[in-house]
Structure formats: C-alpha cells, structure tokens
Phi, psi and omega in degrees: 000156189235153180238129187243100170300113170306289275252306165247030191033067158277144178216124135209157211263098202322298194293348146286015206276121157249178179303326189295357177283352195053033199312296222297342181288358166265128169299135205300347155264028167230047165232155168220129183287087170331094204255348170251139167285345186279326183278321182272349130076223150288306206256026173276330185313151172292006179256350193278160156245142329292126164315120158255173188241170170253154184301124175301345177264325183235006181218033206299261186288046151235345155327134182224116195260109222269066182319302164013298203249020130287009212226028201221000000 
C-alpha cells in the first residue's frame, strides 16, 4: 500500500517507511491511499495533474530531482 501526501505531493510506500518520511506529520485529511503500483505511476508521470513525486527516502526510484534550481 501506498500513501499519497496530498499537502506536498509526495507518494510513499508504505511497506518500506523509514523515519525521514514523517508519515505521522501529515494530517489525516491530506493523506490518501494507494493500493497499486500501476496508479501510482500514472500519477508520477508528467501529464497528471498535479505531479506527484515519489519520496527520496522510501520510494528512491521514483524521485524525481529537479537539477535545473542547482544552476538559478
């Protein structure tokens, strides 16, 4: 199972959770549940609206790290 922080579009994955996600710091009406891996995805893909990322700590290959804003 998967969890999606609405609040900072975040997906992490429940079966992997270390301390640095803060799962218990989202409030319980911005968290919502994931049950596939096929959906979440879909909503990591560029075409969703909003693009969610995946967590760097429990969901490391699906992070997605914006070099861009190394260089500004």
């Amino acid at each position: 199972m998967y969890i999606a922080d609405l609040e900072n579009n975040i997906i992490h994955d429940m079966s992997f959770v270390r301390y640095e996600c803060n799962i218990n710091k989202i409030p319980p009406d911005k968290k919502k549940k994931i049950y596939n891996i096929t959906t979440v995805k879909r909503m990591i893909d560029t075409d969703h609206k909003p693009q969610f990322n995946g967590c760097q700590y429990c969901m490391s290959e699906f992070h997605q790290f914006d070099f861009t804003g190394l260089y500004r």
